[in-house]
C-alpha positions, 0 to 999 in steps of 0.5 A: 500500500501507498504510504501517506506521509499525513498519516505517518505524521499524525501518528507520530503527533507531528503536525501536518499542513496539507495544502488544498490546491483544489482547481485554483491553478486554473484561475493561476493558468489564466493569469499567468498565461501558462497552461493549467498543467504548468499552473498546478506543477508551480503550484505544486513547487511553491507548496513544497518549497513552502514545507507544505507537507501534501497537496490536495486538489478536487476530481469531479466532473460538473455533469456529475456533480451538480445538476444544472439548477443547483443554486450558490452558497459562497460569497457572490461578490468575491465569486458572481457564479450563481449556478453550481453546475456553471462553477464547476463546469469551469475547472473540470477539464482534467481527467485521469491522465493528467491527475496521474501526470500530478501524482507522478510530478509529487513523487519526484518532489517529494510531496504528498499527492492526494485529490479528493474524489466527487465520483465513483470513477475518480474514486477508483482511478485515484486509488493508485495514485494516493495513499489516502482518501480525503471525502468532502464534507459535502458527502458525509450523508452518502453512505454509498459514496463513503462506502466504496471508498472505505472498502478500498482499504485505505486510511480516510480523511473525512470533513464533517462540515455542517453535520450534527453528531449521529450524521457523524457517527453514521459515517464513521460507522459505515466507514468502520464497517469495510475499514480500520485503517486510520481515519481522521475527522476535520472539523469545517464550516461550509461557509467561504469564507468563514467569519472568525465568530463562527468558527467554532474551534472548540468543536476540535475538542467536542471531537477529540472527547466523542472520538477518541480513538480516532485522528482529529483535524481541521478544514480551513476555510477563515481568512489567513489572519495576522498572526495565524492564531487560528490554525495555531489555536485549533492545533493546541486544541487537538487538530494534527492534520490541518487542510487549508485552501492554497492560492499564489495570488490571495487578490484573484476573484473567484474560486478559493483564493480569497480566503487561501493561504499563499506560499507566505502564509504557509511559512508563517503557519509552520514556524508558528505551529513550531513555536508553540509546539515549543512551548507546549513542551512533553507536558512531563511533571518533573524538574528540568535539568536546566532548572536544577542550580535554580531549583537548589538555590532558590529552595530552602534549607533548615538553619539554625537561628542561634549557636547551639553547643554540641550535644543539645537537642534540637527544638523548632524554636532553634530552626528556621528555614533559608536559602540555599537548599543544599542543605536538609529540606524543611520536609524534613524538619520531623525528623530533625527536631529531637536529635542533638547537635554532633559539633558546636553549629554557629548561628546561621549554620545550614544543617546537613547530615553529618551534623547530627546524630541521635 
């Protein structure tokens, strides 16, 4: 079997940025005045050069996707198509050949191939091509669809947008039912784009806890913002693979570039996730080796608070507790009050062992 770097990674707890170029080369073709092969191959280098850790574009023809009346649901002023059918008739010209010429492209780059199937004959074709499936949220409710790709045997990315809890547990079922390889939820809202209020990050969490044998990650579909304290945010919350909508030109009407992620972007997302994942640490409840010398000298020690001949009993009122802790530990004082001093200690002495005796 195909083996999926995102799965690989996730696994591991390593965080995983896959890059949903979707059918935004065409758009990138038409600007630049390449052709939509040469569009979708830079766009491949500039995700890879970025750290992007896969690619992910969209297969479907429109005559099977959409009926001709099927109605919008995006931004009208940043895409004024207003029929589904009309949209993806668009950005549908490439078939098996040149998803292979793709797949093949990402192998000597050395970055993940994957495409989302929106039928049974790309689900089938592609199969070779990936080492995962990635289902749209858009076919949560088709078991059938769900079913034939979970029959394939192979790990299983499934965005659960706009889906309430039992439409969930209905796919994971069914997927459940043909597969056990590992299968990741992403949380999304199918709203482009997706204001910052409404999207709902804490529903990574709500995941985690329901499916907690199971992979959990998130869709993007919000605007980058400054300082990308969105995907930062939903990783710290649980999401290890994030898919993010990917453009060369953020400025492009149309499609899904105005709410991508361009080569920039991408970069500020991976240093930023580093960071944090810096600063969560292994969550271990021990001391550092690099707090030890710290740790010594800002605790305390049991000290004695005036001269005390040799051979007195110690009492509490001839301790108190100072720093350096080199010495005995105020844990320790119990053990300390009732037995007498071995040597003459001055006043201000740090006790140790050697200074007692019973």
């Amino acid at each position: 079997m195909k083996e999926s770097t995102i799965i690989r990674r996730a696994l591991a707890g390593q965080f995983v940025l896959i890059a949903e170029v979707g059918v935004n080369y065409y758009d990138i073709a038409r600007e630049r005045g390449i052709s939509p092969m040469e569009a979708a191959k830079l766009m491949v280098r500039e995700a890879r050069d970025a750290g992007i850790h896969a690619v992910k574009f969209q297969t479907y023809k429109a005559g099977t996707l959409a009926a001709k009346q099927s109605p919008y649901y995006w931004d009208i002023t940043e895409e004024p198509t207003r029929s589904q059918y009309e949209l993806f008739q668009k950005f549908d010209s490439f078939g098996e050949a040149e998803y292979r010429a793709l797949a093949a492209y990402c192998e000597t780059l050395g970055i993940e191939f994957c495409s989302t199937p929106f039928d049974f004959a790309s689900a089938d074709y592609l199969y070779d091509l990936m080492g995962v499936y990635k289902i749209s949220s858009s076919d949560l409710s088709n078991l059938p669809f769900i079913a034939h790709q979970a029959k394939k045997g192979k790990p299983i990315l499934l965005s659960i947008g706009a889906s309430d809890a039992e439409e969930i547990d209905r796919a994971v079922e069914t997927i459940r039912r043909y597969n056990e390889q590992p299968l990741c939820l992403l949380h999304c809202v199918l709203e482009y784009p997706t204001p910052y209020a409404h999207a709902n990050l804490q529903k990574i969490a709500s995941l985690r806890a329901r499916y907690p044998d199971l992979l959990i990650g998130y869709s993007d579909h919000t605007k980058p913002d400054a300082y990308f304290d969105v995907i930062k945010t939903a990783h710290l919350l649980g999401a290890t693979i994030v898919e993010k909508h990917f453009t060369l030109d953020k400025t492009l009407k149309g499609n899904d570039h105005y709410h991508a992620m361009d080569p920039d972007d991408a970069r500020g997302i991976l240093a930023g996730v580093a960071f944090v994942d810096q600063l969560r640490g292994d969550g271990a409840l021990r001391c550092l080796e690099s707090e030890r010398t710290a740790r010594q000298n800002a605790r305390r020690s049991i000290v004695t608070t005036a001269e005390i001949p040799a051979g007195t009993v110690l009492t509490e009122a001839m301790l108190t507790f100072k720093r350096p802790g080199t010495g005995i530990s105020p844990s320790e004082l119990g053990r300390v009050v009732g037995r007498r001093a071995a040597r003459d200690l001055a006043e201000d002495t740090i006790l140790t062992e050697e200074m007692l005796r019973d």
